[in-house]
TIBA-155739 format. One line per field, with one value per atom (N, C-alpha, C, O): residue in three letters; x, y, z; chain; residue number from 1. Coordinates in nm, 3 decimals, decimal comma, m for minus. Layout:
type = c(ALA / ...);
px = c(X / ...);
py = c(Y / ...);
pz = c(Z / ...);
mol = c(A / ...);
seq = c(NUM / ...);
***
This chain:
type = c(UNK / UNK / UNK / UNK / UNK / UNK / UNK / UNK / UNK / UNK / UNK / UNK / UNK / UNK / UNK / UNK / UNK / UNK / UNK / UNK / UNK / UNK / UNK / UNK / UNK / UNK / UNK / UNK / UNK / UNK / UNK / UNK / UNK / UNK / UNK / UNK / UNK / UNK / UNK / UNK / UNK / UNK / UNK / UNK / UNK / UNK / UNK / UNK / UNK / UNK / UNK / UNK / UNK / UNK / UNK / UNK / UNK / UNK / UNK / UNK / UNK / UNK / UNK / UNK / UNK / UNK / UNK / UNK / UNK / UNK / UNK / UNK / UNK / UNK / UNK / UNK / UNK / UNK / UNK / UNK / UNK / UNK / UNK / UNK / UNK / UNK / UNK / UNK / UNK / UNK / UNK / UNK / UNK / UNK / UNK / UNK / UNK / UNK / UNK / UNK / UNK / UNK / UNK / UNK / UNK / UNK / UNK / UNK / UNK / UNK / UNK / UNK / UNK / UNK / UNK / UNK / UNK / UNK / UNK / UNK / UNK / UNK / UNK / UNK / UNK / UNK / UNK / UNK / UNK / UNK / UNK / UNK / UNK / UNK / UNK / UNK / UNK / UNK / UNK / UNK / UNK / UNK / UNK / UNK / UNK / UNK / UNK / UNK / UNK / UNK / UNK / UNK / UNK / UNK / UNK / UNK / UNK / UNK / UNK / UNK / UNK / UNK / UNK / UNK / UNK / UNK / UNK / UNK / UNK / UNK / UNK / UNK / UNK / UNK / UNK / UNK / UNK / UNK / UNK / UNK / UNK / UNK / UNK / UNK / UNK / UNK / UNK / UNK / UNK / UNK / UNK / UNK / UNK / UNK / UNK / UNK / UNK / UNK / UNK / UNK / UNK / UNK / UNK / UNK / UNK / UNK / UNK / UNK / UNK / UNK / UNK / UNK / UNK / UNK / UNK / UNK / UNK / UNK / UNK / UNK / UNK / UNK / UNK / UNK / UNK / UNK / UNK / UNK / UNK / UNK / UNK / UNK / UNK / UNK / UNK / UNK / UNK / UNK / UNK / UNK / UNK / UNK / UNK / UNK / UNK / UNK / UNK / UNK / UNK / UNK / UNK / UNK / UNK / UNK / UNK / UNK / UNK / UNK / UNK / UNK / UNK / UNK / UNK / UNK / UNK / UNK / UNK / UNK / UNK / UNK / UNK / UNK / UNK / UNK / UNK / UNK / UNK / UNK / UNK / UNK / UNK / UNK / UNK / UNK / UNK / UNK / UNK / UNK / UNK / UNK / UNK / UNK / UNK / UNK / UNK / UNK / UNK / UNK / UNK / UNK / UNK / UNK / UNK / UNK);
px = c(m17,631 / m17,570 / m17,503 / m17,528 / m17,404 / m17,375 / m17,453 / m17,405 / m17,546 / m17,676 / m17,731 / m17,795 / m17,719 / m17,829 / m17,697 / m17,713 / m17,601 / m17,501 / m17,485 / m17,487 / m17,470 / m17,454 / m17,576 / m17,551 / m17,725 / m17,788 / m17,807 / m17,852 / m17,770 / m17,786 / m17,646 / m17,669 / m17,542 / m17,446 / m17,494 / m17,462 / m17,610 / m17,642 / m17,757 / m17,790 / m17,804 / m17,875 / m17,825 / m17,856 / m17,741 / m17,680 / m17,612 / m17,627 / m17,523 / m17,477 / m17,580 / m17,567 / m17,682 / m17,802 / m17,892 / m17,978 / m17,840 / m17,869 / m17,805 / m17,822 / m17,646 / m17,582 / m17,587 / m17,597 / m17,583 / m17,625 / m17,717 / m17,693 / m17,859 / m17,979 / m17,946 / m17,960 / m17,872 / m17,843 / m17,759 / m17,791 / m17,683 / m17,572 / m17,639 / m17,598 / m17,769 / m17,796 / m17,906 / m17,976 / m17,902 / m18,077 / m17,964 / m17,983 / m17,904 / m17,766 / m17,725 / m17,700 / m17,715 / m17,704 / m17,820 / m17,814 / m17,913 / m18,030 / m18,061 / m18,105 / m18,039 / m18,034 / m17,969 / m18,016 / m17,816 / m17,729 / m17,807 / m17,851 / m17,812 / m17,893 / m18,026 / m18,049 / m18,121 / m18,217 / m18,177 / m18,223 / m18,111 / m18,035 / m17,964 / m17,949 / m17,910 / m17,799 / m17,941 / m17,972 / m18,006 / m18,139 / m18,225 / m18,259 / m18,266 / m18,336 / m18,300 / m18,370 / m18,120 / m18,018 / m18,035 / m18,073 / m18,018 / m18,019 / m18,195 / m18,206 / m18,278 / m18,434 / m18,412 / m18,428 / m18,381 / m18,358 / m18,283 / m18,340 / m18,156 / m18,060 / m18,159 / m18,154 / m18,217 / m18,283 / m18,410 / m18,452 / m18,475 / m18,548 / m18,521 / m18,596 / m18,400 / m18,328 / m18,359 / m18,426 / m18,285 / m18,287 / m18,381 / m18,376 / m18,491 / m18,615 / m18,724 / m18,830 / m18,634 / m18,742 / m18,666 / m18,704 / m18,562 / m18,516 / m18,553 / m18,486 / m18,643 / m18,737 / m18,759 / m18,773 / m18,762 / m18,834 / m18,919 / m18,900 / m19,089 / m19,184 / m19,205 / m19,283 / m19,145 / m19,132 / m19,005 / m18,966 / m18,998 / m18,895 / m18,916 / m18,888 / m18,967 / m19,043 / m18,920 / m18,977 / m18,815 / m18,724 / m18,675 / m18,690 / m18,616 / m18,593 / m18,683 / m18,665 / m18,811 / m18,941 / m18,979 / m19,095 / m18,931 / m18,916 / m18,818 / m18,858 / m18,703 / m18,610 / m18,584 / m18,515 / m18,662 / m18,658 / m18,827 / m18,782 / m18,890 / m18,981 / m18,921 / m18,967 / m18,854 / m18,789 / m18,745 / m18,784 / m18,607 / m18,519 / m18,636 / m18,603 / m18,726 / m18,822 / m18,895 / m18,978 / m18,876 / m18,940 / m18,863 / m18,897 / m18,768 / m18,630 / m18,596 / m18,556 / m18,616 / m18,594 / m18,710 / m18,691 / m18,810 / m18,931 / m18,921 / m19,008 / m18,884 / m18,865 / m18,772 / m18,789 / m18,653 / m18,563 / m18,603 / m18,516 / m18,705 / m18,779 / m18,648 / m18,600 / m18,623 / m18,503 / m18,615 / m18,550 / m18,767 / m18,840 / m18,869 / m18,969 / m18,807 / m18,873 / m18,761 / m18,642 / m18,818 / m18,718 / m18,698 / m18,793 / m18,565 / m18,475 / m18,515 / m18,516 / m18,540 / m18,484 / m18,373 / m18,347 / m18,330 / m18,104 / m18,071 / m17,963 / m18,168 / m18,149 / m18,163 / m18,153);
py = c(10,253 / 10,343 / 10,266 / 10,296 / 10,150 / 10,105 / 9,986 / 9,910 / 9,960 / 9,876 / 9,949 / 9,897 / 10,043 / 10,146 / 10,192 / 10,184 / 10,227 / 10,206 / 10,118 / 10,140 / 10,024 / 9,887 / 9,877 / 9,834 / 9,915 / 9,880 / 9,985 / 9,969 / 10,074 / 10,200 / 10,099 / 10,064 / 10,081 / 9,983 / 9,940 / 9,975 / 9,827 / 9,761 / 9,772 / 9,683 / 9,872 / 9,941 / 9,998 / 9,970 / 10,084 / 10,148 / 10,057 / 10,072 / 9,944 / 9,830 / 9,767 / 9,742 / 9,751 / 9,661 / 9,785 / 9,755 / 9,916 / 10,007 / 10,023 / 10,083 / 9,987 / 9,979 / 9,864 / 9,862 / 9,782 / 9,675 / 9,680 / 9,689 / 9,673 / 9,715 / 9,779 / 9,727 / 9,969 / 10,021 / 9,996 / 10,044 / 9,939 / 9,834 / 9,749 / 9,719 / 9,700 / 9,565 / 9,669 / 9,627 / 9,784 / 9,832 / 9,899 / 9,900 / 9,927 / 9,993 / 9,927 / 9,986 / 9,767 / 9,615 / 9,632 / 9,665 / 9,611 / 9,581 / 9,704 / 9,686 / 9,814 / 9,930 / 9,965 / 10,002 / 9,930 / 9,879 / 9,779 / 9,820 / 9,628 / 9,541 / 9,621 / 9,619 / 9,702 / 9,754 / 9,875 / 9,868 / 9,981 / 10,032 / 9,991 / 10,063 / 9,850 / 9,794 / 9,726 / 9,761 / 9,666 / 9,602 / 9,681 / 9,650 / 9,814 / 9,903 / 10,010 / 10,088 / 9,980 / 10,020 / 9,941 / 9,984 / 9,814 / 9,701 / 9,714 / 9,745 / 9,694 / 9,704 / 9,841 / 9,818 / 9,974 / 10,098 / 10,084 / 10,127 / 10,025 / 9,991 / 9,903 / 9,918 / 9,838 / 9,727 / 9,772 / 9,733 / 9,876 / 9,938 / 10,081 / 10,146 / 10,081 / 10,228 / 10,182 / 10,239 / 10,032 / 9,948 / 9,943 / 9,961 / 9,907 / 9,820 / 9,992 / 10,013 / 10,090 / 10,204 / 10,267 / 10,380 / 10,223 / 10,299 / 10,191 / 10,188 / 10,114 / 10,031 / 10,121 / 10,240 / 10,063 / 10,132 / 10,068 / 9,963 / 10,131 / 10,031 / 9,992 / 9,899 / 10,050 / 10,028 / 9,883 / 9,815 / 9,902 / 9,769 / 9,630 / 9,592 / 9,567 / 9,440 / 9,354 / 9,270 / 9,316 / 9,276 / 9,352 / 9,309 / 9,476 / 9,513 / 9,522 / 9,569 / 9,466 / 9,464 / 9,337 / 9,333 / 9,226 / 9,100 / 9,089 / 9,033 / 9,128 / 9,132 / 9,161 / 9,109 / 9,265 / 9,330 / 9,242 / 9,186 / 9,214 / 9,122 / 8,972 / 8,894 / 8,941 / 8,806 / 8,818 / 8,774 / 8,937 / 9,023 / 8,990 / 8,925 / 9,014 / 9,052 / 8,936 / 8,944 / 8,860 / 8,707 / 8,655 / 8,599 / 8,661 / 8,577 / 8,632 / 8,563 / 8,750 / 8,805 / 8,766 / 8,721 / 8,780 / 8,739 / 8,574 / 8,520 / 8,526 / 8,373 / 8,335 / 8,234 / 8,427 / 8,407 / 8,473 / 8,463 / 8,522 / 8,576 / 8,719 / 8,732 / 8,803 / 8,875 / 9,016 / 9,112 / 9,042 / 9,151 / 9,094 / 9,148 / 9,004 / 9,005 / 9,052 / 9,052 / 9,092 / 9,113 / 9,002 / 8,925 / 8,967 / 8,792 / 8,881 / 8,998 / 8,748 / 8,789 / 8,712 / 8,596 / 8,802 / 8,774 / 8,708 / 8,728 / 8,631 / 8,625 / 8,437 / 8,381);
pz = c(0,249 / 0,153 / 0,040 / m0,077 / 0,076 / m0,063 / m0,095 / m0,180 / m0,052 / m0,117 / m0,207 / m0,298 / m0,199 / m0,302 / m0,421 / m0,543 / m0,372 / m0,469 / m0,591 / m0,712 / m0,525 / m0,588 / m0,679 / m0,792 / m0,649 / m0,736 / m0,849 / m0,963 / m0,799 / m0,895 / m1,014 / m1,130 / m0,955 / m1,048 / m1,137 / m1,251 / m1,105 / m1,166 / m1,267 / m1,346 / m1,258 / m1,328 / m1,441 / m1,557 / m1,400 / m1,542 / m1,632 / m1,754 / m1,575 / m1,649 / m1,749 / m1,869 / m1,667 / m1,743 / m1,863 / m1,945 / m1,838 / m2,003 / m2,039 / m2,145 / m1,995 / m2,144 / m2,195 / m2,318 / m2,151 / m2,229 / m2,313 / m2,434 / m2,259 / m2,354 / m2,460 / m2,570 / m2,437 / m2,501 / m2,635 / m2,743 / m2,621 / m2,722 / m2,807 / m2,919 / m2,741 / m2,807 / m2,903 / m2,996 / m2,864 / m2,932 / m3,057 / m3,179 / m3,019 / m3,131 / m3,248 / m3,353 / m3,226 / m3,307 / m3,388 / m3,506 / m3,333 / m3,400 / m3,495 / m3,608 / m3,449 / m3,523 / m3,668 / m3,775 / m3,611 / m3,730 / m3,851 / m3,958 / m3,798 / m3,952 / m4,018 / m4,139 / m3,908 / m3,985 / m4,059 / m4,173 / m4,041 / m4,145 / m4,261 / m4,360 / m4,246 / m4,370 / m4,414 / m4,528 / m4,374 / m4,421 / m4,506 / m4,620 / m4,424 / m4,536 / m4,638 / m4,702 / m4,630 / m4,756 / m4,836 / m4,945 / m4,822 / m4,940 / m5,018 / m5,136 / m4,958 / m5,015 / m5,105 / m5,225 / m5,074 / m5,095 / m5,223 / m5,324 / m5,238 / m5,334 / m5,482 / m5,604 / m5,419 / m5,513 / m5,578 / m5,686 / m5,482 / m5,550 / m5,673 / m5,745 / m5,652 / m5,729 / m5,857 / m5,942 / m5,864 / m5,978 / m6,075 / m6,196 / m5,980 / m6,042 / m6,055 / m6,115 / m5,965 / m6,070 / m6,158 / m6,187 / m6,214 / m6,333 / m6,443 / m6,547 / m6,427 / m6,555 / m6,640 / m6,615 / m6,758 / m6,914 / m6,947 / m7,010 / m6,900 / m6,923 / m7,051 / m7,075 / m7,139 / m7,284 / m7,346 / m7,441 / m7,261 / m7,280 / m7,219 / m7,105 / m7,313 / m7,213 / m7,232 / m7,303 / m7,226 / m7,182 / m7,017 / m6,903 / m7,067 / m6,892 / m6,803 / m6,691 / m6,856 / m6,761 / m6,748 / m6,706 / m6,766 / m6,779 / m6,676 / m6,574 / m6,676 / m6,598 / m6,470 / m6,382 / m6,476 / m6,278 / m6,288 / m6,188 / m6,298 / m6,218 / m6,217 / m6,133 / m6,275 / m6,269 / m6,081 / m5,972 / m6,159 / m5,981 / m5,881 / m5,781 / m5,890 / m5,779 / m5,735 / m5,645 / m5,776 / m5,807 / m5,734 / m5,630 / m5,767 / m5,693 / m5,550 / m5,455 / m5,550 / m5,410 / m5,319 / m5,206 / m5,362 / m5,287 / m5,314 / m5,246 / m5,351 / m5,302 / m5,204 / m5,135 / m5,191 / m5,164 / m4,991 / m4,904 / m4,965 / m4,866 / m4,810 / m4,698 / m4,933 / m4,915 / m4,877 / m4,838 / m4,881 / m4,870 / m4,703 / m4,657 / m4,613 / m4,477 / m4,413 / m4,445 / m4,317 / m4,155 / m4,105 / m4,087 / m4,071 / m4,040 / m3,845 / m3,808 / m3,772 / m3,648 / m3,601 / m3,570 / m3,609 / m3,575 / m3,430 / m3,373 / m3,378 / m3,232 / m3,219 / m3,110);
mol = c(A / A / A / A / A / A / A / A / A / A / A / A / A / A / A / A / A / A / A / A / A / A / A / A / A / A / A / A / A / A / A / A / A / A / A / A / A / A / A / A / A / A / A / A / A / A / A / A / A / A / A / A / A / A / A / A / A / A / A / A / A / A / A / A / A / A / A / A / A / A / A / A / A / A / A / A / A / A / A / A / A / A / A / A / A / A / A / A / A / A / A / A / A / A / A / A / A / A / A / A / A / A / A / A / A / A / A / A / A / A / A / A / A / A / A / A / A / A / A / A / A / A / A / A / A / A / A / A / A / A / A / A / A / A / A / A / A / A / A / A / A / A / A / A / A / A / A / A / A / A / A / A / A / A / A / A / A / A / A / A / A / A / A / A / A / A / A / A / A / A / A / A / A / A / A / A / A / A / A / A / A / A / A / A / A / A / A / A / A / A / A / A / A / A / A / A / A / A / A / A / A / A / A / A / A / A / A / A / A / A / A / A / A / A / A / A / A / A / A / A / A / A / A / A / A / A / A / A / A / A / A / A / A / A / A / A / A / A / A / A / A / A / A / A / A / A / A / A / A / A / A / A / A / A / A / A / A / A / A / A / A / A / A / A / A / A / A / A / A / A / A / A / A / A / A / A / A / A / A / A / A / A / A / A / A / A / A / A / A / A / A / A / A / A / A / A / A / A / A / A / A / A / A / A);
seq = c(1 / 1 / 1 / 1 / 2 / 2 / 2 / 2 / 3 / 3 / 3 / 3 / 4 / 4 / 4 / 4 / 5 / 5 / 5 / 5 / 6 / 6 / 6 / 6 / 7 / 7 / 7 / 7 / 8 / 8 / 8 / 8 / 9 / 9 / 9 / 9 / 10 / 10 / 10 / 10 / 11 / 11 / 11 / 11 / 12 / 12 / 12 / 12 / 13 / 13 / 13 / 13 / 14 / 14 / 14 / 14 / 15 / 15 / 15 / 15 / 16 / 16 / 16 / 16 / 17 / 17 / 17 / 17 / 18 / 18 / 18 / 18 / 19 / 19 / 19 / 19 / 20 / 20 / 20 / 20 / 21 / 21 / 21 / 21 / 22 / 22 / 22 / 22 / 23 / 23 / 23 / 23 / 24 / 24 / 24 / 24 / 25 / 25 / 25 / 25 / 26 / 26 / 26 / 26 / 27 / 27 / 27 / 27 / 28 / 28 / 28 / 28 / 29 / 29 / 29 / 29 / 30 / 30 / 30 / 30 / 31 / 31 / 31 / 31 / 32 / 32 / 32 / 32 / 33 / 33 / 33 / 33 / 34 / 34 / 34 / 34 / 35 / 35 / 35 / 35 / 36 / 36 / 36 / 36 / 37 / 37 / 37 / 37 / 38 / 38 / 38 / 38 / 39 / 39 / 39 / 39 / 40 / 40 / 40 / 40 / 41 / 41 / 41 / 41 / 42 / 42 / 42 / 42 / 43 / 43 / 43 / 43 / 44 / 44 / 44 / 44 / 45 / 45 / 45 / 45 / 46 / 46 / 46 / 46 / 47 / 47 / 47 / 47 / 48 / 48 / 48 / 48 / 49 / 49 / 49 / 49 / 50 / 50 / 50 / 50 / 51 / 51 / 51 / 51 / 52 / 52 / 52 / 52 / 53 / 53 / 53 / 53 / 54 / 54 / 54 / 54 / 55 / 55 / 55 / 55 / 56 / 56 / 56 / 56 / 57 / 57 / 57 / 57 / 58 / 58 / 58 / 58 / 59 / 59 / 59 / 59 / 60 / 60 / 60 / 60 / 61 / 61 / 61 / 61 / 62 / 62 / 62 / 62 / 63 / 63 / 63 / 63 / 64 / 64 / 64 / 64 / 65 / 65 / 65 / 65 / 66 / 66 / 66 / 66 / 67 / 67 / 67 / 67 / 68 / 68 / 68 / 68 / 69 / 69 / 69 / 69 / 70 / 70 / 70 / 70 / 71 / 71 / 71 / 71 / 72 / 72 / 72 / 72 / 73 / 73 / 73 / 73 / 74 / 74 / 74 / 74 / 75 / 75 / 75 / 75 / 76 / 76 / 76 / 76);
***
């Protein structure tokens, strides 16, 4: 009886854990696909008529993609 207890224990311990950690990861991919979201607000309020501000957000975009700021980091 408390063998089976105990593991049932240990079970639920070991999903919250999981649970927590899937919660983490959840969190950066939300703040992650706010920031892309944010950067793109930017770069579509371009005036294709304006080859300066169209010079400009591809520069932005240049730099971010060098900066490898369009990948998923693994945080681990």
């Amino acid at each position: 009886m408390w063998t089976w207890a105990e593991e049932w224990k240990e079970k639920l311990n070991q999903a919250l854990v999981d649970w927590n950690k899937l919660r983490e990861e959840e969190t950066v991919l939300l703040s992650w696909l706010s920031s892309k979201e944010q950067t793109m607000d930017v770069i579509g309020q371009t005036d294709i008529t304006d080859d300066e501000q169209v010079k400009m957000h591809l520069n932005l975009l240049e730099v971010l993609y060098d900066n490898n700021y369009f990948s998923v980091r693994n945080e681990k």
